[in-house]
N, C-alpha and C positions, 0 to 999 in steps of 0.2 A: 519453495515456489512463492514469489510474490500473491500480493493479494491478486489481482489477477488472473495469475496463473491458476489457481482453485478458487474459480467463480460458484460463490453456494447457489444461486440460481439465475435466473430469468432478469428478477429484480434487481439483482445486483450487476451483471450482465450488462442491462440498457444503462443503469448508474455510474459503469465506468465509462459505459461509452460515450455517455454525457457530461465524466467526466473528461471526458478523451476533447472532445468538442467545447466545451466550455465557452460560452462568449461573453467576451468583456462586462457586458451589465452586471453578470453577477460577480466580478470580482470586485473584491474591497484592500484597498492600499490606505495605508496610517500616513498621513503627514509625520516626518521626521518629530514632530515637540509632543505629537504624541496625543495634541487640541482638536482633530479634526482629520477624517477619512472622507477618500475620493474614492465616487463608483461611475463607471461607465454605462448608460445607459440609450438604447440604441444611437451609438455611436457621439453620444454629447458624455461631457465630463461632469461629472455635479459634485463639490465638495459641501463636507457635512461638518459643523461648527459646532461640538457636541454639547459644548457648556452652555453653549447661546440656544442651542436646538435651531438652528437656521442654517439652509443649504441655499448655494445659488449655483446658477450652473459658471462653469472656468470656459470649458472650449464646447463651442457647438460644432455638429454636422458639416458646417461649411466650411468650419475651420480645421477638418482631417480630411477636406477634401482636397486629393494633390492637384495642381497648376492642370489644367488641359482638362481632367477626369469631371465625371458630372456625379458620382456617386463620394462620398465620403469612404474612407478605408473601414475593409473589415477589421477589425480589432482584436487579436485572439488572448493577450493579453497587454498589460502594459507595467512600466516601473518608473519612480520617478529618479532620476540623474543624483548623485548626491550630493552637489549642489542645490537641487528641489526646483532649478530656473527651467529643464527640459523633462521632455516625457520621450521613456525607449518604449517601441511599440513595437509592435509582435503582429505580424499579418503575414496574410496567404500562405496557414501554415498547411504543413504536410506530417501524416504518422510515418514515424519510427519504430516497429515494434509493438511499442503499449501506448504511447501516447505524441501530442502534434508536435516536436520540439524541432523541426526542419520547419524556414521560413525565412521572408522579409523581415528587413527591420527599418524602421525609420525612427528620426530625431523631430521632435516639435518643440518649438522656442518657445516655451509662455509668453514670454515678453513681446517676443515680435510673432507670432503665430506660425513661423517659416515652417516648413515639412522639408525636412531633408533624406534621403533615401540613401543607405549605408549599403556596401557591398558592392561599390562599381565595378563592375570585369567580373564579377562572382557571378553561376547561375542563376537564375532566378529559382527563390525559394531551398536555398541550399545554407542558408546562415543558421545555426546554433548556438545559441546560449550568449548573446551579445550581452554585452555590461562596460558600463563606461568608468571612465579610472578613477579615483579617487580626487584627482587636479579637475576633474573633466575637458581635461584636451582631446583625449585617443579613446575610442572605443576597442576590444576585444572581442572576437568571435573565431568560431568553427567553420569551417566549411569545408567540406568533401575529405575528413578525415587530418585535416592543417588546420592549425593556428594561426592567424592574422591578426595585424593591425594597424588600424584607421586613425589618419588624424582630421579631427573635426572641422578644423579649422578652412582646411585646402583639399578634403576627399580621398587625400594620397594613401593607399592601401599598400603594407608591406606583409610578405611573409614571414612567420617567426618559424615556420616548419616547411618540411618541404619532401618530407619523405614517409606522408600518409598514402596508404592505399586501401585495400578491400579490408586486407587483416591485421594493418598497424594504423593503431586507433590513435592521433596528438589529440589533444581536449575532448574526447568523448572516450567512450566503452564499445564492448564487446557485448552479443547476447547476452550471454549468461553474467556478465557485470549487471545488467541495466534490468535483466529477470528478477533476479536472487539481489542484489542489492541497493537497486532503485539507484545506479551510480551511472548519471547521464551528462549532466555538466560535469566535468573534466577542467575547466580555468578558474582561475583565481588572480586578480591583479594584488600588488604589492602595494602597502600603504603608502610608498614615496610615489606610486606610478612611472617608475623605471622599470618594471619587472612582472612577470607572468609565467605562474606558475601553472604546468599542466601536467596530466596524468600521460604515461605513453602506455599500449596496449599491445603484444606484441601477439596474436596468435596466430601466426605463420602455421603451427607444429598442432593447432588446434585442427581436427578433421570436421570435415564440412558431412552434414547429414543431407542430402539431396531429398528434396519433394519433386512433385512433380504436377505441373499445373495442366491439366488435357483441355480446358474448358474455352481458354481465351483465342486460341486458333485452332487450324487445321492439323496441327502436327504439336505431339507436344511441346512444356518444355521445362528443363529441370532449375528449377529454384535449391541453388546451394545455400549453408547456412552454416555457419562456423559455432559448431555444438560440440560443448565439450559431456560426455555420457558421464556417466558414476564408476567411479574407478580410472578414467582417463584424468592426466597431466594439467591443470589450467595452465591461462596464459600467461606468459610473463607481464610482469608489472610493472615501472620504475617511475619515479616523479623527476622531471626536470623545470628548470628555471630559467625562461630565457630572457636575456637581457633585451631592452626592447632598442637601444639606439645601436648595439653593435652585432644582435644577433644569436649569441653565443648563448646555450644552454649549460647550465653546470646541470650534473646530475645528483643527486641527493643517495648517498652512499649507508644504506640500510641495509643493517646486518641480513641475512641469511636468503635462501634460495630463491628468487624473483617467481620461479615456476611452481613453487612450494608455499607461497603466500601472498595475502590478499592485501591490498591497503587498501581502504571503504572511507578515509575520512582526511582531509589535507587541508591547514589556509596558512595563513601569514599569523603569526600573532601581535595583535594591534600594537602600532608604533614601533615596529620592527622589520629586521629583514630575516628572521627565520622564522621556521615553517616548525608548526605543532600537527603529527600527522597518526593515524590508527594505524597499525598492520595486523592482521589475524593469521595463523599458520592455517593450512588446508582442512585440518580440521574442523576449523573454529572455535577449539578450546582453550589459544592461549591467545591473550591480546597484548599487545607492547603501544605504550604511547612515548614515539620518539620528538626528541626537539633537534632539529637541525637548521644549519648554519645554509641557508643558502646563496651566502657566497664561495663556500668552501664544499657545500657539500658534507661535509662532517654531523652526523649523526649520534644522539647518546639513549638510551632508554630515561624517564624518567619515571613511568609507572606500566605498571604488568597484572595481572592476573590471569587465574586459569579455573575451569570447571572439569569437572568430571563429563561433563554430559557435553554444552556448547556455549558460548559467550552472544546474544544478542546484539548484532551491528547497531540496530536500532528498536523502538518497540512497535509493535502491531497498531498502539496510536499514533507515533508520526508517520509510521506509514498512509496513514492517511491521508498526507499531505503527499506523499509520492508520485500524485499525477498531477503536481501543478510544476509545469513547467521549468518554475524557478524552483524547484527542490532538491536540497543537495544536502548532505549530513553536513553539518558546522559546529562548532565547539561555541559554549556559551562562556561568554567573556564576561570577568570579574574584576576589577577595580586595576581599570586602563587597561586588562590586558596581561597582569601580574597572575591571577587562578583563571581557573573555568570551573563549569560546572560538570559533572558524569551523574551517568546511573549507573550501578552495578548489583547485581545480585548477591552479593558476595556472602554476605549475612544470614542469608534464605531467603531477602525480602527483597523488589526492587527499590531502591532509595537513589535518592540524589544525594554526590559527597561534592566538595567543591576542592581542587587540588591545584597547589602551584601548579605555577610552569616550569620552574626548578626540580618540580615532586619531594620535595624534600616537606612539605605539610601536605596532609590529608584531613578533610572534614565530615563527617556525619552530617547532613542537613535535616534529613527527615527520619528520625527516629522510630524503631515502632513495628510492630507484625503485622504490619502493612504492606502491599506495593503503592507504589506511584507507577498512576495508569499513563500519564503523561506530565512534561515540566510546559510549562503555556509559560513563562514571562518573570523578569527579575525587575522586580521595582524599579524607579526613573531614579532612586538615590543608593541602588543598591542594599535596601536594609531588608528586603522582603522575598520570598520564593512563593510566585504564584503556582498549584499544582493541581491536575486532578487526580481520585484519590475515591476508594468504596469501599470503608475495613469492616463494611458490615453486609453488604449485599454486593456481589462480584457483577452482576445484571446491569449497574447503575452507575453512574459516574457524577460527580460532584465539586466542585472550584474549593479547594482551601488555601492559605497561605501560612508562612512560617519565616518567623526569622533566620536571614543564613546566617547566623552565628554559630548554631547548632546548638544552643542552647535554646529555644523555644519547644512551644507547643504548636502543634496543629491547629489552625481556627478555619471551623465550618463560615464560608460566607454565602455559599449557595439555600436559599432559603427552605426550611425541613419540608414545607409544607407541598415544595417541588417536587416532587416523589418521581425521579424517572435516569434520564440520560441529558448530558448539559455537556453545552461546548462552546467555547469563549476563545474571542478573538480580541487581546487584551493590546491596550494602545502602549507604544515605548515608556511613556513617562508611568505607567501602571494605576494612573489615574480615570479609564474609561474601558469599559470591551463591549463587546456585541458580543450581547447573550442568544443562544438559541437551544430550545429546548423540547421536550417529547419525551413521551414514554410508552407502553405498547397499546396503550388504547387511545391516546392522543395525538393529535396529530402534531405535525412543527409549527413552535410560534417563536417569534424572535421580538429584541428589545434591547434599544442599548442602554448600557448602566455607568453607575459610576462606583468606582472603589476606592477602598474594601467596602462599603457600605450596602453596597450593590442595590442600592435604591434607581427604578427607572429612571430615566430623565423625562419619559412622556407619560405620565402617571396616569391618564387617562387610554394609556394605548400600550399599557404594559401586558405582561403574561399573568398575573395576579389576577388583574382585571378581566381577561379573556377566562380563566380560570373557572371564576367566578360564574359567570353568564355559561359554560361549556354544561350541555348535558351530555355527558360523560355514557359512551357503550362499549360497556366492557363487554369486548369478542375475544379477548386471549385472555388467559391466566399461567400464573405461574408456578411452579409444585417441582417437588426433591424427590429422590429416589434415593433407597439407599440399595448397593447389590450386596450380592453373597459375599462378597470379598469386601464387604466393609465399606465401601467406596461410594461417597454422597455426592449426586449430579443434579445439579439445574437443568428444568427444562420449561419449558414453556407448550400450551396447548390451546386451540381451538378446537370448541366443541359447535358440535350444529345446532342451528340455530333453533329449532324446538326440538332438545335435547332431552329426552325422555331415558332417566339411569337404570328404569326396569327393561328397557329394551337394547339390544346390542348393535353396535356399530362396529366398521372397518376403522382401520387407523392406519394410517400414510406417513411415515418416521421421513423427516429428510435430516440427512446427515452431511455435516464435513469431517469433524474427527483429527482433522491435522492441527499441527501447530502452527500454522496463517489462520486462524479462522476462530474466533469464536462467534456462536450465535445465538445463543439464548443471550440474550443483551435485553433491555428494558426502554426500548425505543421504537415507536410509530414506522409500521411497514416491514418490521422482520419477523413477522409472523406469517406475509401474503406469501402464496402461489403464486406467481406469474407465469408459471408456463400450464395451469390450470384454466380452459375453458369454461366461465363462468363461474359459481361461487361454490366451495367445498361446503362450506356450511349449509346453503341450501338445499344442498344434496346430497348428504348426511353421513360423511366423511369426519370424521377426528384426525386433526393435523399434529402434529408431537414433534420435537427440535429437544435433543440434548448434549449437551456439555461433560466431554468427556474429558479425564486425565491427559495430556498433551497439549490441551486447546489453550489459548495464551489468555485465561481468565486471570483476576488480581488474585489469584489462592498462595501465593508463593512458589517459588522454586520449586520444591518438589511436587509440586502438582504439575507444572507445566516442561520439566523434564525426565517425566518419569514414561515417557517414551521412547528417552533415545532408546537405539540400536533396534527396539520393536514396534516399529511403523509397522501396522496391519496385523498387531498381533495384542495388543495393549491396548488400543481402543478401540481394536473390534472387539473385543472380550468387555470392557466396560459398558457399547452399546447393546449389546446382546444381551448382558446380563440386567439390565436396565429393564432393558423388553420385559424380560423373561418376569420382570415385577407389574412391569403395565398391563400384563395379560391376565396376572391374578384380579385384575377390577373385573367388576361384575358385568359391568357395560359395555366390555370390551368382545369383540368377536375374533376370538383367535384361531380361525378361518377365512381372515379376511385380513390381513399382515399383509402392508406394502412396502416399500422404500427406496427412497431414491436422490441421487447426488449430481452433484458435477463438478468433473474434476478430480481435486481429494477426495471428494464426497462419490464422488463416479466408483472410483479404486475404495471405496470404502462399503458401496453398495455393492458391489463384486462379493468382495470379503463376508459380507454377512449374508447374501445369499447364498454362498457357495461353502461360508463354513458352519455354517446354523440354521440349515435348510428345513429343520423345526418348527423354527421361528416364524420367517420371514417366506412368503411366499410367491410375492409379488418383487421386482426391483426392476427400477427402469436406471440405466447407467448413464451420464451424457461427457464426453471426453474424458474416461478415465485412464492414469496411469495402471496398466495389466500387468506389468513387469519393472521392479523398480528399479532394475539394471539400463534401463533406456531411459530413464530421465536426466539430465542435467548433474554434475558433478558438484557443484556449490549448496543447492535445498538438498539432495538427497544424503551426501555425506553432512553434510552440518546434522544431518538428525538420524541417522542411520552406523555413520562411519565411513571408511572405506570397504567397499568390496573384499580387497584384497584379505578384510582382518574380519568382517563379518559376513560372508557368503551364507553363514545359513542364515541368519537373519534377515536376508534381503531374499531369500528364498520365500521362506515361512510368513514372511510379508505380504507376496506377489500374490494375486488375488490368480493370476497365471496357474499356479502352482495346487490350487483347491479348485477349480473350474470342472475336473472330473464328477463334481459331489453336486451339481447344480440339477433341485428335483423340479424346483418352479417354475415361474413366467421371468423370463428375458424380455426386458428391451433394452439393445444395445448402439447408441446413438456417436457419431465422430463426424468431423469436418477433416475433409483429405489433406485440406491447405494446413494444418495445425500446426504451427512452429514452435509451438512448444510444449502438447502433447503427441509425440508425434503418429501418426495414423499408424504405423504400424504397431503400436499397442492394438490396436481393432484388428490386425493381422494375425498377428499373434492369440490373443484370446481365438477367434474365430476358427483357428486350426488347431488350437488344444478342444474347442468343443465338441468339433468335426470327429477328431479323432476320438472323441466316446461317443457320439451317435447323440447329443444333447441338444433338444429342438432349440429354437430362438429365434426371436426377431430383431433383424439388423438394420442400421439406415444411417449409409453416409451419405454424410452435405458434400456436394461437390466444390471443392477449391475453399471452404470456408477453415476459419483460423479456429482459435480454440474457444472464441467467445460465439461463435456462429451466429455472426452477426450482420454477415455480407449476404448480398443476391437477393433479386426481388422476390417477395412470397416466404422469404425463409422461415421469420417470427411466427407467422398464420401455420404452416407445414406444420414445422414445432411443435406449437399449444397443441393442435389437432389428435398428431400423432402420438403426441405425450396421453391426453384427455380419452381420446379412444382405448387404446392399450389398458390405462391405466382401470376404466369404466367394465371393461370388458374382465378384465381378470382379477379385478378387488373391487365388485360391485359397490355401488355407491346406499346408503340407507340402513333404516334401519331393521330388525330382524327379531 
């Protein structure tokens, strides 16, 4: 499950839905040399001159306002043309799913101010993923499942597809593509600009899961949804190449079963006409990078590997980039065009190697019993690999750089004295980034700098300086467990706020436990409640977040796949036995054991009330998977397997399965509309309850999704119902 799909709270919750929302002011685009970024700010353009430290504004208000209209366009996002003479602008957009990538698009001239609006005869608000060609003659997009394209010059819109419908996808994806692998843009133009390359999706054979909407008229009505479960077939795949003046798609002729495997990653490679593209098998443990010929279609392997466990499409840090519009997996290119860069685990560790296109050389970049938490940027002359990077605290993250020869060392550039979580948005020539930084008692400051030196450029209004002046309240801290089994976890805790160690408190465990999630992290705001009415501390509640085995911390490989095949069985046993140490503290009242999730973290609080009833006495669930045969076939096998080869395992998993053993307090929360957990998980629990005679309180949201985010009043309901519950049957204070 995408990060999304196992939302750990409230906070994170409204975070995506803000990122879902996004407007333009906060986004930041690099001027191509790499000198200077533009940001949008209510609806004016201001670029930022980073050497000189001087901004002025480009385009005002009046000047996105189109001919007739008295308001200026809303802006959802924008790119500049690569040429740098136009800006493509992203309005009146609409959600998909998880985020807004249906919309307008318009073209604005720098030079002449002109607004042109792309998509004639198209619906309105129906264009996706537009990008204009490399020549800047034609633009490219999606619309209603086809491929089109525009030439700039005369408005003339051609189809390149013409046989998209509900379940064959030309330039976009399918649920479960765009869930499980963030794979939403589907096009790519050719560097000559003759050619457009796109993903086809075919799942006709995919069966559709029916909801059912009661709320919005007098009668119902059913919402289909093309879900592939756990153990069902995915959809077929294929990439084709269509020629843009005469039409014609060549198909790209990749070894083995279209319906049996996944391809997550496809472009051109520079200065060429063939395509460097990923395939994963259904598993996800064997990966092929094929280079083919797309004029011929002719396909060859040039590099492979395989895991025992699963191979990583991407990491849990670029996914964080997953809800920005333009996000798409892309290959990092190396001198013209000749390597790229990967990560793999192969070693134990995650490293970046840098490997022909040929694959006949492979390189080592980053050396070391290390991960690389993310790759951020390759220097403007190629001699450098920017990365982040924590071989000492897994909590924290840090900017280094490394020669790619693979002969260097590591060099710390993030300064010691930063002690937290840092993330940098580094300009192409790898001369400048915006720093932003936090850690769990500080709040976010940001600054832009310059590298590798990483000295501010506004010395007076740096984070050193704010530093400085901060009087620092430390509300959270953070401490190690070790369990019976050997096994050392981070976590993180809030104590109340006149915390007295001779008297005892309750303690309130939230948990995620999957591998989309880690959260003991060392960064401002992952510590709050937000669906907590008023302050836990005040009211003398011990909050606790730990980090179990599975969770994609930088511990290496074997920390973070030593869950396959026992979801629900391997870190519920690592949380439990965690507990079962926090309870030996003197301060701790273990009579007064809560816990509770959402999502993973839902089907995780299931699990540990239901299997260590002990323990845990309190659990409030909110959209959890009950049964892990009703999820999605892409997250559940990638970390599970197939059904077909581990049935007990996805047994012994299912929180379904232990539900008879529940001696505590239930609260069991779901939105009916869930598309992607879907309500009959609440169906199911509910009638294994029934049938032992096991009280509980239940509450679904009517028509909301998995983020229960929809219908007036919802968020207020929520806190309420949560705070109540929660008050009522794991008193708040101390004892």
């Amino acid at each position: 499950m995408l990060i999304i799909s196992r939302l750990r709270s409230l906070l994170f919750v409204l975070f995506i839905f803000f990122i879902c929302h996004l407007h333009a002011q906060d986004t930041l685009k690099w001027a191509a040399d790499g000198n200077s970024y533009y940001v949008l700010k209510q609806s004016e353009l201001f670029e930022y001159k980073l050497a000189d430290n001087i901004s002025h504004k480009l385009v005002s208000s009046e000047q996105f306002t189109p001919l007739g209209e008295t308001k200026p366009l809303d802006i959802a996002s924008f790119s500049l043309t690569p040429d740098g003479k136009k800006l493509l602008l992203f309005t009146n957009t609409m959600r998909v799913w998880r985020i807004n990538t249906r919309g307008d698009y318009w073209l604005f001239d720098l030079s002449s101010s002109q607004l042109q609006k792309l998509g004639k005869g198209r619906p309105d608000s129906s264009l996706m993923f537009a990008k204009v060609s490399p020549d800047g003659s034609s633009v490219t997009y999606v619309s209603e499942n086809n491929v089109y394209v525009e030439d700039i010059a005369s408005g003339s819109v051609k189809a390149l597809t013409t046989d998209g419908i509900r379940k064959l996808f030309n330039g976009t994806f399918d649920w479960v593509y765009e869930e499980e692998f963030a794979c939403r843009d589907g096009i790519r133009w050719s560097p000559d600009s003759k050619a457009v390359l796109y993903w086809q999706i075919d799942a006709s054979d995919t069966r559709d899961f029916y909801m059912i909407n009661y709320t919005d008229a007098i009668y119902s009505r059913i919402v289909p949804v093309e879900y592939p479960k756990a153990g069902e077939q995915p959809s077929a795949c294929r990439l084709g190449v269509v020629d843009v003046s005469s039409g014609n798609t060549t198909w790209m002729k990749i070894p083995g079963d279209p319906r049996e495997h996944y391809i997550v990653r496809a472009e051109f490679i520079p200065g060429t006409r063939d395509i460097l593209l990923q395939q994963v098998n259904r598993r996800q443990n064997q990966s092929v990078i094929f280079r083919a010929s797309s004029l011929t279609g002719n396909a060859f392997p040039i590099y492979s590997e395989q895991d025992d466990a699963w191979i990583d499409v991407f990491t849990p840090a670029s996914s964080e980039n997953a809800y920005d519009v333009d996000f798409k997996h892309t290959f990092q290119w190396l001198n013209s065009g000749t390597e790229f860069l990967w990560e793999s685990e192969r070693d134990g560790w995650r490293h970046a190697y840098r490997i022909t296109t040929d694959g006949k050389r492979q390189t080592l970049v980053t050396p070391g019993n290390f991960d690389v938490i993310s790759i951020k940027r390759i220097d403007g002359k190629g001699r450098f690999l920017y990365y982040l990077a924590s071989p000492s605290n897994a909590t924290q993250k840090y900017l280094y750089r490394i020669r790619l020869d693979g002969k260097g060392k590591g060099e710390l550039l993030t300064p010691p004295s930063q002690s937290g979580t840092h993330q940098y948005t580094i300009s192409p020539n790898g001369k400048f980034a915006r720093h932003v930084f936090s850690n769990i008692n500080t709040p976010q400051m940001s600054e832009n700098i310059s590298l590798p030196s990483h000295k501010p450029l506004v010395k007076n209004k740096s984070i050193q300086s704010e530093l400085a002046s901060m009087r620092e309240e430390k509300l959270t801290e953070f401490f190690k467990v070790v369990t019976a089994d050997g096994v050392e976890m981070d976590g993180w805790m809030v104590k109340p706020r006149s915390f007295d160690e001779t008297k005892k408190y309750p303690v309130v465990f939230y948990v995620y436990t999957e591998p989309w999630g880690q959260e003991v992290i060392d960064m401002y705001g992952i510590s709050q409640n937000s669906l907590y009415a008023g302050d836990m501390r005040d009211d003398g509640y011990i909050y606790i977040c730990l980090d179990n085995r599975g969770t994609p911390t930088p511990k290496g490989r074997e920390w973070r796949k030593a869950i396959h095949g026992k979801l629900g069985q391997v870190n519920i046993r690592d949380q439990a036995l965690a507990a079962r140490e926090i309870l030996k503290w003197k301060f701790v009242d273990a009579d007064r054991i809560a816990v509770w999730g959402w999502s993973g973290g839902g089907a995780a609080t299931l699990n540990l009330l239901f299997q260590y009833p002990e323990i845990y006495k309190t659990g409030i669930a909110v959209s959890a998977v009950t049964n892990l045969l009703t999820y999605d076939n892409i997250y559940q096998e990638r970390y599970m397997g197939l059904p077909q080869e581990n049935m007990e395992g996805y047994i012994k998993g299912s929180p379904l399965t232990h539900a008879k053993n529940l001696s505590g307090n239930l609260l069991y929360i779901h939105g009916t509309g869930d598309d992607n957990v879907h309500f009959q998980n609440a169906e199911m629990l509910l009638n294994e309850l029934v049938k032992h005679n096991k009280q509980f309180q239940f509450m679904a949201y009517p028509n909301r999704t998995h983020s229960l985010a929809e219908g007036e009043g919802t968020a207020e309901h929520l806190v309420t119902l949560y705070t109540t519950f929660l008050q009522k049957h794991c008193p708040p204070g101390a004892r």
